[in-house]
N, C-alpha and C positions, 0 to 999 in steps of 0.2 A: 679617912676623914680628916678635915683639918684641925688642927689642934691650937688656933689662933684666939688668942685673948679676945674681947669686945673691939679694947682700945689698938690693937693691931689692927684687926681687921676695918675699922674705919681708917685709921692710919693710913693703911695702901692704900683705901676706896679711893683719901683725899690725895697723897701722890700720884696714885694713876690719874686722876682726873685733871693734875695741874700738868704733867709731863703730856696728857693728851693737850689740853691746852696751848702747850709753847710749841708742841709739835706742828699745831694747825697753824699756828703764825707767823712759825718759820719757813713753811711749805708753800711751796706757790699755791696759786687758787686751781683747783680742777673740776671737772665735769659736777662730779659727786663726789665731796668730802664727807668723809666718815670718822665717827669718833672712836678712839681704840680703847676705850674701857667699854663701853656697852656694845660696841659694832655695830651702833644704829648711824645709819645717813645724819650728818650733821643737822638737818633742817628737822630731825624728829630722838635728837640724843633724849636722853632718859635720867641724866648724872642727876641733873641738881632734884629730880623729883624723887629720887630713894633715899631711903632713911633705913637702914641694916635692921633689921631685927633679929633677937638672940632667941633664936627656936631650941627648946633641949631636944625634941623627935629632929633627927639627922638626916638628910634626905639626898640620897646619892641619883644621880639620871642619869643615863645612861641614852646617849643621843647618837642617830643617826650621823655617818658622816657626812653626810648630803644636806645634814640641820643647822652643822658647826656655822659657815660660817650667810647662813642666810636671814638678809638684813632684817626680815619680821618674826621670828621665831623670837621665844620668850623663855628659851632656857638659862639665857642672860641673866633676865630679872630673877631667876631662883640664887643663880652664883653671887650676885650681887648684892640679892636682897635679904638672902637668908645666911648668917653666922656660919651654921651647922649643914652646910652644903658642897658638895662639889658635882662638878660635869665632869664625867667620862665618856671620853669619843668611841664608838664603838668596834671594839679591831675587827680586821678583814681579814687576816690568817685565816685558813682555815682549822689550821691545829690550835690557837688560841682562841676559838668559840666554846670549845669543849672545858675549859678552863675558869672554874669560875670565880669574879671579881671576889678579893678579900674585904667582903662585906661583913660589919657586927651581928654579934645573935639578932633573933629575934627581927631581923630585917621582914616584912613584907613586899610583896611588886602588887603595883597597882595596877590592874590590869583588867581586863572585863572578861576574864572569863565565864562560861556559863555557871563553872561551881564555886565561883567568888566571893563571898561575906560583903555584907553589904558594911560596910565600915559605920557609917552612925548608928548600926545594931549590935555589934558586936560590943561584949562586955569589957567594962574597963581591964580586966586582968587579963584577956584576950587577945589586947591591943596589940598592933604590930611596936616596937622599942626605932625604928629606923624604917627607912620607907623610899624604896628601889622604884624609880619611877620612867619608863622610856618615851624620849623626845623623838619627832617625828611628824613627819603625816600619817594619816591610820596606816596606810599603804606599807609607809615606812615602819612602823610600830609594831607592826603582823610581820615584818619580814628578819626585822630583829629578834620577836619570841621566836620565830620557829629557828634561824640562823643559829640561836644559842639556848641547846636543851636544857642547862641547868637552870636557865630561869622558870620549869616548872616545877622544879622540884619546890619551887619557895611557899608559903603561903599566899593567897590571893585574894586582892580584896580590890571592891568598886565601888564607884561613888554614885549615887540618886538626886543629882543638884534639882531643884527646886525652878530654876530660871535657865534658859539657852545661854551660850557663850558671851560673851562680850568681846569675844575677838571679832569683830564686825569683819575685817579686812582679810581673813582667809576663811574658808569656806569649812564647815563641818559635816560629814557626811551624815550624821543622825543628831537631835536637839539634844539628846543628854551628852551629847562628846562635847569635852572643853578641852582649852589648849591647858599646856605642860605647868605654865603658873598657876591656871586657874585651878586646878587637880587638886596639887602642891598645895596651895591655900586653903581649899574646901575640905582637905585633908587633916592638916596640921589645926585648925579651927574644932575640930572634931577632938581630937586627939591632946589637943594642950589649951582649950577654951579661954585660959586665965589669961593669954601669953597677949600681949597687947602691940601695934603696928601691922596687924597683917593687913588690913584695910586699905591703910597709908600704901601700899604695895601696890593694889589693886589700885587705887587712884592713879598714881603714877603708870600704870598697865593702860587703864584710860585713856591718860593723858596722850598718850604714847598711838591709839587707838585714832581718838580723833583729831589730833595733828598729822596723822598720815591720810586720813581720807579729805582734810580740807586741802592738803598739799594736794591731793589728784584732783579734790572739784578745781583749784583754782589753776589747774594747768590744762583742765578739759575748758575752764572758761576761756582762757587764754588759746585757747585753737591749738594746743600742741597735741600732737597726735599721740597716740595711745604707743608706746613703748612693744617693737615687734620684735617676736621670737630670732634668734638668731640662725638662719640656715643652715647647719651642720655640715663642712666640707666630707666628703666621700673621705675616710679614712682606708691607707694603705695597710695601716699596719692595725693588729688585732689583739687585746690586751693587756698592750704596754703603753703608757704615760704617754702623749705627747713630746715632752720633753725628752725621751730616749729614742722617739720614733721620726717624724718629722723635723724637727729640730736640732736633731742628733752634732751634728757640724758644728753645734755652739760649744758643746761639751768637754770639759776643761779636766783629765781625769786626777786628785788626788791624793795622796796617802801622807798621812804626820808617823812617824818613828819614834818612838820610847821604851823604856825600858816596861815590861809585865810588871804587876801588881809583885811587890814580895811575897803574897800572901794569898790563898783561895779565898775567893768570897767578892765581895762588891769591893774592893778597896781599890783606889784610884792607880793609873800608872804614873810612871816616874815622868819627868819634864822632857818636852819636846827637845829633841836630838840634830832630826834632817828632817824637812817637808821638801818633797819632790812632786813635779805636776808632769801632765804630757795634754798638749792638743789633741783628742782622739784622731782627729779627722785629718791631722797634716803630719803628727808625730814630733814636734817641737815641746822642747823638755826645759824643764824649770829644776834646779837643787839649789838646796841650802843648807849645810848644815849650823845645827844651831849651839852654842857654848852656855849650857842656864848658868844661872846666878849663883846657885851654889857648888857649880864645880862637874868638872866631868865626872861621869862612874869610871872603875878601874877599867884595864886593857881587859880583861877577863868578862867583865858584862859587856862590855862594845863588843867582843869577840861572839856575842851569841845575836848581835844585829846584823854581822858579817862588816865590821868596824871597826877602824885603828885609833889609838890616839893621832898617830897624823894626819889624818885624814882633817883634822880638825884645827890645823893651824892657819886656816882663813875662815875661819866659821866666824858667823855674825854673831851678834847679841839680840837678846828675842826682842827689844824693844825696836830694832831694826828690819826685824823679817815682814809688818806689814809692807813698808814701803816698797821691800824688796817683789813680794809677789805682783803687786798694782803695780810697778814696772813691765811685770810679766803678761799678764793678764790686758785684755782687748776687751772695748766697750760689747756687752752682748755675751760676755763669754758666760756661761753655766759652771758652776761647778760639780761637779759628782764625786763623790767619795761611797767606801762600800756601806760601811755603819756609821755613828754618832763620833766613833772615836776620835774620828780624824779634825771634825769641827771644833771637837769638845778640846783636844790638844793644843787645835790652832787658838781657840780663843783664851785659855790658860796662858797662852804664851804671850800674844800681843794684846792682849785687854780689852780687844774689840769680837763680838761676833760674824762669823764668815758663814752666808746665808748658803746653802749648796743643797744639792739633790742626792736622793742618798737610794743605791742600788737593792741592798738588801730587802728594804720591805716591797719592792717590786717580786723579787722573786719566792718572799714568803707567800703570795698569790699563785704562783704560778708554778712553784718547786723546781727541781727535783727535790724530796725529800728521802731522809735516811728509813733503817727499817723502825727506828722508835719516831717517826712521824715528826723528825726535824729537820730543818733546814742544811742540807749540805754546807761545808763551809766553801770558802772561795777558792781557796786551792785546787781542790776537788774540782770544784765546776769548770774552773782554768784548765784543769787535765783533759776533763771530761770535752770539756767546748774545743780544744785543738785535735784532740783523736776522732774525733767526729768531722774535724777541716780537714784533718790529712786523710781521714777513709773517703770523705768526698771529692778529693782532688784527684783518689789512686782510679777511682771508677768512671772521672767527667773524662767526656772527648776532649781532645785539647781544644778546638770551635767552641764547645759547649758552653761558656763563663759567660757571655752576655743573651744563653738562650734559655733553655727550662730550668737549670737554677739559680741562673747567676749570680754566681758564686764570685765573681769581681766584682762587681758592683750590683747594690743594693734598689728596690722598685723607680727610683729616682735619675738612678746612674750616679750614688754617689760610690764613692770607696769605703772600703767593710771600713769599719770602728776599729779592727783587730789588723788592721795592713800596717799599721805602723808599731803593734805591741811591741816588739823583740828588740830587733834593730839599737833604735834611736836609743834603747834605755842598758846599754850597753857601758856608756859611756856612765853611768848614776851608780853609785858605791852603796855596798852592804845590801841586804837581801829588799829592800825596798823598792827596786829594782823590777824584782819579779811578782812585789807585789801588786807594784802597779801595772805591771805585765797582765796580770792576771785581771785585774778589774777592767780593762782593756775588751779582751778575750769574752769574760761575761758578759758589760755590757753589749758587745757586737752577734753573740749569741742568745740572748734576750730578744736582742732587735728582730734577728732575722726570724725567730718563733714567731715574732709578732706578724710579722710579712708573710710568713707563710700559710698562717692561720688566715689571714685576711684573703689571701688567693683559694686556700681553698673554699673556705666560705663561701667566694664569687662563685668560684664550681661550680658547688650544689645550687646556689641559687640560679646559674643559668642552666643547667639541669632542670632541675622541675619548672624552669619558664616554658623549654621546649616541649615537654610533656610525650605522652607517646606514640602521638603522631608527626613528630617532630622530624 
């Protein structure tokens, strides 16, 4: 939970709200402008009508990812409107469902189930101390309890409101379901009666309410047609990103170099060394290595990056390396790195954040995992994903590459992700080389699971079209 003063916590409200401000003025004008503290459409933001309230029951929600960032959901107004809050996005791992949030004693999830305590009967000494709440559609709601078993181990408790929702603007599937604020409110009202604004909350929830239904009357007045679902193109590829599948050719591969933590545990690494890139799709490579501020490590730590001190007598200064990549880098391009590391070094280094896609939690969905139910690391799957190309090469006809598995090129007839791993990065010093070798290889092994899942899919689905008179 947060651990943020009063006057902190208005503090950001009022910098986020001014940095949102200058942001929207310096921005051209677009279709739909959006405010980035509340993430409501400009024309229904929510800033100037909350006023924080300092709740002592803490109330943690845990929200759909499909909730985060959609423009009428109201798990905003809980972060924003309540002191003793946070949003948690809910993970997709399948090995961290089983893992449960480090939530305070005495937590309750509000939930409906059938053996639930009706919260305004339950005795004061009874009370939940914090109060676990899931954002969603019901749909979404029921698929997050069952997705993660340890939410029934908690106590359970439901609310009996009095009045239907006042979310006029999404639909509730039964009159006692209210949305994620109004819960949250009908809850903490219960729970800490004394506590004064939560009302002010709800108003602003209102407000928020019918400024979005007069914005549709008066665009239904105005003749503008009703806003249509968007067709969904025939996907090739089958549970991987977009952005690794279709789009793959943008994909810019990265790795930042430093030295290990001195120490186990969370402690940071040492300052960015060399950042090296490759074009997945053409094999054109980027190095730099970098000299920090405080001085090289001896020859003996470089020697365990596969690094000289000479290597480093044209090394740039970090205040240098943005300019140098945006030389590098083409409008369009993506970047991919495998984890956080690689962003978190670069923006240590140049002082700026470098926006990129990040390979790992793609394949904490999809594994392979080890026998304790963890994520392989990259190396491995680098091993794994070439001995698996070279057993497919020793058994294809030589014809065969543009036919049942085409193995040169990928549903589109592009060239694998992995045609250019080795080669080009030949020429890139110290072991960063093969690491980016290796992110290479993954992601083009990734891709092609996804391609093949999507063919056989088709398969079966033409399969049972023919049926058995087919």
């Amino acid at each position: 939970m947060t651990s943020e003063t009063p006057e902190t916590h208005d503090a950001a409200l009022a910098r986020a709200a001014t940095d949102a401000t200058n942001a929207t003025a310096e921005a051209p004008p677009s279709h739909r402008e959006t405010c980035f503290v509340c993430f409501k459409p400009q024309v229904t933001c929510v800033c100037a009508d909350i006023t924080p309230v300092h709740n002592r029951v803490g109330v943690s929600v845990l929200q759909h990812p499909r909730e985060r960032a959609h423009p009428l959901g109201t798990a905003r107004f809980v972060e924003l409107g309540l002191v003793n809050s946070e949003v948690i996005v809910a993970f997709t791992g399948a090995r961290e469902r089983d893992v449960p949030l480090p939530l305070p004693s005495g937590t309750g999830l509000l939930y409906p189930r059938p053996d639930a305590l009706d919260l305004e009967h339950v005795p004061v000494s009874a009370q939940p101390r914090h109060l676990l709440v899931l954002d969603g559609t019901w749909s979404q709601a029921r698929g997050l309890y069952k997705a993660h078993p340890w939410l029934a181990q908690l106590p359970h408790y439901q609310l009996s409101p009095d009045t239907p929702s006042r979310y006029r603007i999404r639909r509730e599937p039964r009159p006692e379901y209210v949305s994620t604020l109004e819960s949250v409110l009908l809850a903490l009202r219960i729970l800490e009666p004394d506590t004064q604004g939560f009302e002010g909350l709800l108003s602003a929830f209102d407000a928020l309410v019918d400024t979005q239904i007069a914005h549709h009357q008066r665009a239904r007045a105005a003749g503008r047609p009703k806003r249509q679902k968007r067709v969904r193109k025939e996907r090739r590829y089958k549970g991987v990103p977009r952005w690794l599948a279709e789009d793959a050719e943008r994909l810019v591969g990265l790795y930042a170099e430093a030295l290990p933590p001195a120490s186990a545990g969370p402690a940071k690494s040492g300052p960015l060394l060399q950042l090296v890139a490759m074009r997945l799709a053409t094999g054109e490579t980027f190095e730099r290595l970098v000299r920090p501020v405080e001085g090289l490590p001896d020859a003996e730590a470089l020697a365990t990056l596969g690094l000289r001190p000479e290597d480093f007598e044209s090394a740039i200064a970090p205040a240098e390396l943005a300019a140098a990549l945006d030389a590098y880098l083409r409008p369009g391009d993506v970047g991919l790195a495998w984890n956080r590391s690689t962003p978190s070094l670069m923006h240590d280094a140049t002082g700026r954040p470098h926006r990129m896609r990040l390979l790992k939690p793609v394949l904490r969905e999809l594994g392979p995992f080890d026998e304790h139910g963890s994520l392989q690391s990259l190396d491995v799957l680098a091993e794994a994903a070439r001995t698996a190309a070279t057993d497919a090469s020793a058994v294809s006809a030589p014809g065969d590459a543009a036919g049942r598995g085409r193995s040169a090129a990928d549903a589109e007839g592009h060239a694998p992700l992995a045609a250019h791993a080795d080669a080009p990065l030949t020429r890139v010093r110290g072991r960063a080389a093969a690491r980016l070798a290796n992110l290479a290889w993954v992601a083009h092994t990734t891709r092609e699971h996804g391609r093949q899942r999507a063919v056989s899919d088709e398969g079966r689905s033409v399969g049972s079209d023919i049926g058995p008179g087919g």
